[in-house]
N, C-alpha and C positions, 0 to 999 in steps of 0.2 A: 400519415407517417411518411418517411422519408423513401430512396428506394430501396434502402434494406441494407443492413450488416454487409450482406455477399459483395457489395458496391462502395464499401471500407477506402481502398485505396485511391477510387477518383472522388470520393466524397472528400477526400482528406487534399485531395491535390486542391478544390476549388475553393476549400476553406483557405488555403495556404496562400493562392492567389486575389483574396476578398480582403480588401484595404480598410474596408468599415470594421469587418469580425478580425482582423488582426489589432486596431485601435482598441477594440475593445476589451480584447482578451487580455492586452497588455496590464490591464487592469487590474488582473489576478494577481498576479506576486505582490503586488504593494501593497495590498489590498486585504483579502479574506489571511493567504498566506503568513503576510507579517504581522496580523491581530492575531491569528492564534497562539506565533509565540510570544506576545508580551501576555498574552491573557496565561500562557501556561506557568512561566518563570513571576507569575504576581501570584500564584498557587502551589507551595511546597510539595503540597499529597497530591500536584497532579497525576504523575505517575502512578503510584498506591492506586488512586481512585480508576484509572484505566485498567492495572490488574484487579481490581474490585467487580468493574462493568464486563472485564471479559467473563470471571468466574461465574456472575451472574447469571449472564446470558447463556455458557457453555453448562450451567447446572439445569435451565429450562430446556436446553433441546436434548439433553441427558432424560427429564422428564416433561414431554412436551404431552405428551398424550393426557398425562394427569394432569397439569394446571391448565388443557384448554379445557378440560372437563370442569374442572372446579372453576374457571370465568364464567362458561356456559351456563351452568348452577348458578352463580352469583349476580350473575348477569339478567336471566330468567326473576329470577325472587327480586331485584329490581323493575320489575316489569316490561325489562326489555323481551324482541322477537329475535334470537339466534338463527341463523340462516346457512346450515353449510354449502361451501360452495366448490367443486372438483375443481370447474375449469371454468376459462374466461367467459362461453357460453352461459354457460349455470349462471355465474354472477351475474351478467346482463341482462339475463332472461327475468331472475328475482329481481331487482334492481327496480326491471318496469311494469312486472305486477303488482310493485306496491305502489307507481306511480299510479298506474292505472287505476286501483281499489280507490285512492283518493282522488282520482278526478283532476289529477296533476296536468298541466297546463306549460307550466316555468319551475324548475328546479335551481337552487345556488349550488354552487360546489366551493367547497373550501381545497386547497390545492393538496393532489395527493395522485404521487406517483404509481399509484393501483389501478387509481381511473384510466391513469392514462395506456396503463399494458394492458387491458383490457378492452380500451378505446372506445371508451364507455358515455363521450362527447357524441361521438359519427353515431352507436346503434341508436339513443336516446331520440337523437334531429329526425333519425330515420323511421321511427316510431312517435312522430306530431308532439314530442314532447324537448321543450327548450333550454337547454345547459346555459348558464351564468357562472361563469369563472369568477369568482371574487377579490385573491391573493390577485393583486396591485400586477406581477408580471404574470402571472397567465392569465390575466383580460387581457393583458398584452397579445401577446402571441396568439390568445384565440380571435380577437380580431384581423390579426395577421393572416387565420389559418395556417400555427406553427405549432410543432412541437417543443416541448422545454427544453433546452440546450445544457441544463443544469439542474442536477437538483434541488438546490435551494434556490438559487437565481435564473428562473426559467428562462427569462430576458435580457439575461447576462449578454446576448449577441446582437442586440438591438440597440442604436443609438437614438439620443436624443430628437434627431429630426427625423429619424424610425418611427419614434411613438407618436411625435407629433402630425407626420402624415395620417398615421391609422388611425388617430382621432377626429382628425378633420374629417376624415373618408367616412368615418361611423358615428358619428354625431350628429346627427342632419341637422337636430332642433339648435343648435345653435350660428352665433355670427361666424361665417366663411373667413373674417376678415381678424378674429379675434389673434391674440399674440399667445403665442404656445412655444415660446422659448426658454424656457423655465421649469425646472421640473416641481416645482413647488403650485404652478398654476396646471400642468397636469396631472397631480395629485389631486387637486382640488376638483379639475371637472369630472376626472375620475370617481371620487370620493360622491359627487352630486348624480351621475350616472344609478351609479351602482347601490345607491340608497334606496330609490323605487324599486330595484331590482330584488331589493331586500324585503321588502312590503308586496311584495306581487308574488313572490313564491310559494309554490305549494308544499315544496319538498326542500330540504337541506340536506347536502352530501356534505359527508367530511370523510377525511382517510382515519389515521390514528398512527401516531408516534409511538404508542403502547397503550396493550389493554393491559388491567390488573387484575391479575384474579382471584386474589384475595378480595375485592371487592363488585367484581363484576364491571369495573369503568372502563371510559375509552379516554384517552390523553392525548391534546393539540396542542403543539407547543409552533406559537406565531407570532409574528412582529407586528404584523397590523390589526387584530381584532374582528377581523372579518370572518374567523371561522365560529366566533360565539355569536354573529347575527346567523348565522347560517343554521346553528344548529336550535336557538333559541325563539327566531320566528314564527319560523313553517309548522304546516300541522302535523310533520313529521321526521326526523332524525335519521339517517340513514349513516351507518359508519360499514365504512366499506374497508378492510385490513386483511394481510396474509397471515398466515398461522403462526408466525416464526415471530409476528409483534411482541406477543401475551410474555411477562414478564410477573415473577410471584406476587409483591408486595408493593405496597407503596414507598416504604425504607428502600426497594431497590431501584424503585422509579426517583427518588431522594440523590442516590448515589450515580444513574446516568444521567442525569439532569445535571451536574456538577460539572461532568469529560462533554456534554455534547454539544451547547451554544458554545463554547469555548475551541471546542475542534470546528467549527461549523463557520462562524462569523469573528470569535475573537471575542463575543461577548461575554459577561459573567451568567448572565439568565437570560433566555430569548424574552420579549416585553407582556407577552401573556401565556402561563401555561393554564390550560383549561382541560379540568376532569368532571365528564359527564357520568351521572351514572342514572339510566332511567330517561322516560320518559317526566311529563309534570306531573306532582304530586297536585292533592286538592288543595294544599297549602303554600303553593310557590306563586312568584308573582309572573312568571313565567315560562315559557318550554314548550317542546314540541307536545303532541297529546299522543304521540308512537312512536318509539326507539327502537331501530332494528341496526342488527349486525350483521354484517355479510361477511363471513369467515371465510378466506380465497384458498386453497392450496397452488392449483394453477403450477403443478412440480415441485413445488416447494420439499412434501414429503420422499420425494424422490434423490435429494441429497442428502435427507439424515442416514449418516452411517458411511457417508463414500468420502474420500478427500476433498468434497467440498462443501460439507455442512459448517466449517467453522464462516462460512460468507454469509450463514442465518443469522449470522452475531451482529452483522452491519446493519447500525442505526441512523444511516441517512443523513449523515453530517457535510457531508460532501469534499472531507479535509482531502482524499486522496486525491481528487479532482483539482479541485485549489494549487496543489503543489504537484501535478505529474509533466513533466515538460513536453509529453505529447498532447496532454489535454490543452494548457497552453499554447499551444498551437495551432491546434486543428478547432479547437470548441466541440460540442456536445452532440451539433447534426451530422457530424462525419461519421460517427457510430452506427448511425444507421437505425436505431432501435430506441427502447424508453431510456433505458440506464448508460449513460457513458461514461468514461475513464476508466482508470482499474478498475474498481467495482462492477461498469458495465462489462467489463474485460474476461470478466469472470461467470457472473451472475447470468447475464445473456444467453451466452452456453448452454446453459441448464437448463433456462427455462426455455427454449427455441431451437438445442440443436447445435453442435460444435460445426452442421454441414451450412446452416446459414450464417452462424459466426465464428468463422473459424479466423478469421484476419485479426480477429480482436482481443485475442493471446498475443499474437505477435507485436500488437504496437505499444512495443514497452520497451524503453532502456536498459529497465529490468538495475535501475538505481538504487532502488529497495525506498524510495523518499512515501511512498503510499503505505507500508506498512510501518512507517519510522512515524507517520504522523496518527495512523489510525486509534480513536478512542477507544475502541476493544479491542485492537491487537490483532486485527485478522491478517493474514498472512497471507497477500495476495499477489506476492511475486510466484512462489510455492506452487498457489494454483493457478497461476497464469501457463507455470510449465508443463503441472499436469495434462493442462487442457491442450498444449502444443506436442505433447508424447501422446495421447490420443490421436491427435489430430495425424500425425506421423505412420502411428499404427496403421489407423485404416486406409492410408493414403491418398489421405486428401490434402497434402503438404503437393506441390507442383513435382512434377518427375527430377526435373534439375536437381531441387533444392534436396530432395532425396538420394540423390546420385553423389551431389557434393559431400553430404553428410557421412555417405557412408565411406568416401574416398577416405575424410579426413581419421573418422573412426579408424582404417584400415592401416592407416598410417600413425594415428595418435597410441593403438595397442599394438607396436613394433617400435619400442625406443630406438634402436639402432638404425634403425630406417626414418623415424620423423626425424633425429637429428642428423640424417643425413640431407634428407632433403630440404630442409632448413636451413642447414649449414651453407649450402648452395645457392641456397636462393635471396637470402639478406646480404652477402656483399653483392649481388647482382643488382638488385633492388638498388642499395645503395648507391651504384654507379650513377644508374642509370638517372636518380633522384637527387645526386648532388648538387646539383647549380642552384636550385627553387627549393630543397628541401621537404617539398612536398609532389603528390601528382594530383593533374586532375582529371587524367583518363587510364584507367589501366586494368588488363583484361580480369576477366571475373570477377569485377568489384564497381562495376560500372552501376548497380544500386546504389552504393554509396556514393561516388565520384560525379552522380551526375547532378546531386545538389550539396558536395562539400568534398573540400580536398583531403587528399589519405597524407598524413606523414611520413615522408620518407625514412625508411632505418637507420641507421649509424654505420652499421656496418657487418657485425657480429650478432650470432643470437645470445640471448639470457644465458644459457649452458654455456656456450665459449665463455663470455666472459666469467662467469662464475668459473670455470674451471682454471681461466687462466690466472684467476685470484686466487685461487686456493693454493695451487701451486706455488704462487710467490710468496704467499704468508710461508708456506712448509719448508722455503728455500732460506727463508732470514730467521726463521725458529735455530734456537742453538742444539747442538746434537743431546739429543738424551747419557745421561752417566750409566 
């Protein structure tokens, strides 16, 4: 991983100055951004169906305890092995006892942001047992030795003569001299790569989009097909998911399958969704011969009930990313952690600590565009604030910023006094800022000034002139009879 949340701000500074990751972020607005609204206005019920997926999801963690019971059950009489699991240890510990009972050697993993908060690649190498990233950009990046920059596009920061170095560097068996300017012939050596890799594993990991439990399944939903080699080969299935997955029925997996390639990519259906249930029967022509679930909490349970359980509802679309203009910006490794943008902004807190990500509230514009685009409706400007009135409480907000706040407070709940000193200070201001109409040094605001200009005032505050409006409406009004 990177060197942590607490490192927010220079993370963010050298993103800002990185000519490649700004080429490539630029990508986003055009991109994921504008496909999802033509996919949303080519769909009347999109909205409907977004209040549809939030109800859903806020009826299972209303009763989360019963439907993981009853997956657990359904899941068990399919013959799978349920596995609960607290915390990251637990799950990594289980993870490679079953590697071990099977004499596991090479494992595939289908891409899934659980492994990675768990860092379930490093314990696995570190216990003689070999991870194979499959999804097309995290082989990326694990050649690189990177973390995912994104949730859906891990290797959204990675350009073209990026990948084409890491393959030359990691492909021995092939020509030094070959041409890899093209990403269609990188798919391809890729594609050739990772096919033995497919036939050589003992184990297949996948995460899970949702489990159902009405039926006991796990649900992948992916564009390249690499997570049905993963779970279909090996002699064994491994679905590794957090508690907050499991979703009642398959009608309601019907209904967020509708809001979530469309918030995600723009598309109408991601190109394969795939529902496992069970290991192989004696009648299939294929499948793993063991199906195990690793059910993570990992804190999870530690948000139902507080102002930040409705962030359980988020299903991994990565719409709020797409459109947040600090993600835009900075990319995915300035967060510092697995999750970034809103979502990581939010979510990170909880499970790590508002004392190691406490930065990651504050980097928002607080435009509202993350909850204007999200598929269930989570409201993560809301708790972006929460997490920064925490953060204030115990103070761990800098002395300054605490001393400012409370100046302004002291002065915002004394009307006669803010608008005195107000009054005083915009035609000052404006003097001083007439020529250029803007500044670009000026005291206590040198955060802002020292990468964009402040607007100079007019002249007047809002109350002046609003009062000196009103007044002249009441002066051209005719006298009351």
């Amino acid at each position: 991983m990177l060197a942590g949340s607490r490192n927010f701000k220079a993370n963010a500074e050298r993103a800002i100055r990185d000519a490649d990751l700004q080429q490539e972020l630029r990508k986003l607005s055009g991109g994921f951004a504008v496909a999802r609204v033509k996919a949303a206005e080519n769909l009347p019920e999109f909205d409907a169906l977004r209040d549809a997926a939030r109800d859903i999801k806020d009826h299972t963690l209303e009763n989360l305890d019963l439907y993981l019971e009853r997956y657990e059950r359904k899941a068990v009489e399919a013959g799978a092995h349920v596995h609960w699991c607290r915390d990251a240890e637990q799950a990594r510990q289980t993870i490679l006892d079953i590697c071990r009972k099977l004499g596991a050697r090479t494992v595939t993993k289908g891409k899934s942001m659980i492994a990675e908060e768990i860092a379930l690649n490093d314990f696995l190498e570190a216990h003689a047992v070999e991870p194979v990233e499959t999804d097309l950009g995290e082989y990326i990046i694990q050649l690189r030795r990177e973390p995912p920059s994104h949730i859906i596009a891990p290797a959204i920061h990675v350009t073209k003569e990026g990948v084409a170095k890491a393959f030359r560097e990691h492909h021995k068996g092939h020509d030094p001299g070959r041409p890899l300017d093209e990403p269609p012939v990188m798919l391809a050596e890729a594609r050739e790569i990772l096919r033995q890799r497919f036939l050589q594993a003992d184990v297949g990991i996948t995460g899970a989009n949702f489990l159902i439990a009405e039926t006991g399944s796990s649900v992948i939903v992916t564009n390249e097909g690499n997570g049905d080699l993963t779970q279909t080969l090996p002699k064994a299935h491994i679905v590794l998911a957090s508690i907050e997955k499991v979703i009642p029925t398959l009608e309601d997996l019907s209904t967020i399958l509708r809001v979530l390639a469309r918030s995600a990519t723009g598309q109408e259906m991601s190109v394969y969704t795939t529902i496992s249930t069970g290991p192989r029967r004696a009648d299939d022509a294929d499948g793993p011969g063991e199906y195990h679930v690793v059910l993570l909490d990992n804190g999870r349970s530690d948000m139902i009930g507080t102002e930040f359980e409705e962030m359980l509802r988020c299903i991994r679309c990565g719409a709020c990313m797409n459109n947040c203009p600090v993600y835009q910006q900075i990319g995915g490794h300035a967060y510092g952690w697995v999750y970034p943008g809103p979502m990581g902004a939010v979510l990170t807190p909880s499970l790590i600590g508002i004392d190691e990500a406490g930065h990651l509230p504050n980097a928002s514009t607080f435009c509202g565009k993350c909850e204007e685009v999200c598929p269930v409706r989570i409201p993560l400007p809301k708790m972006m604030r929460h997490w920064r009135e925490r953060e204030f409480e115990r103070h761990l907000t800098p002395a300054r910023a605490r001393w400012a706040l409370k100046g302004w407070a002291f002065a915002a709940t004394r009307p006669r006094l803010y608008r005195l000193l107000t009054g005083a200070a915009m035609p000052l201001l404006s003097r001083f800022g007439r020529r250029s109409g803007r500044f670009r040094t000026l005291p206590l605001a040198g955060g802002w000034t020292s990468v964009r200009d402040m607007p100079a005032p007019e002249g007047r505050t809002f109350m002046q002139q609003w009062r000196s409006r009103t007044r002249a409406e009441a002066d051209r009004s005719p006298p009351k009879p």
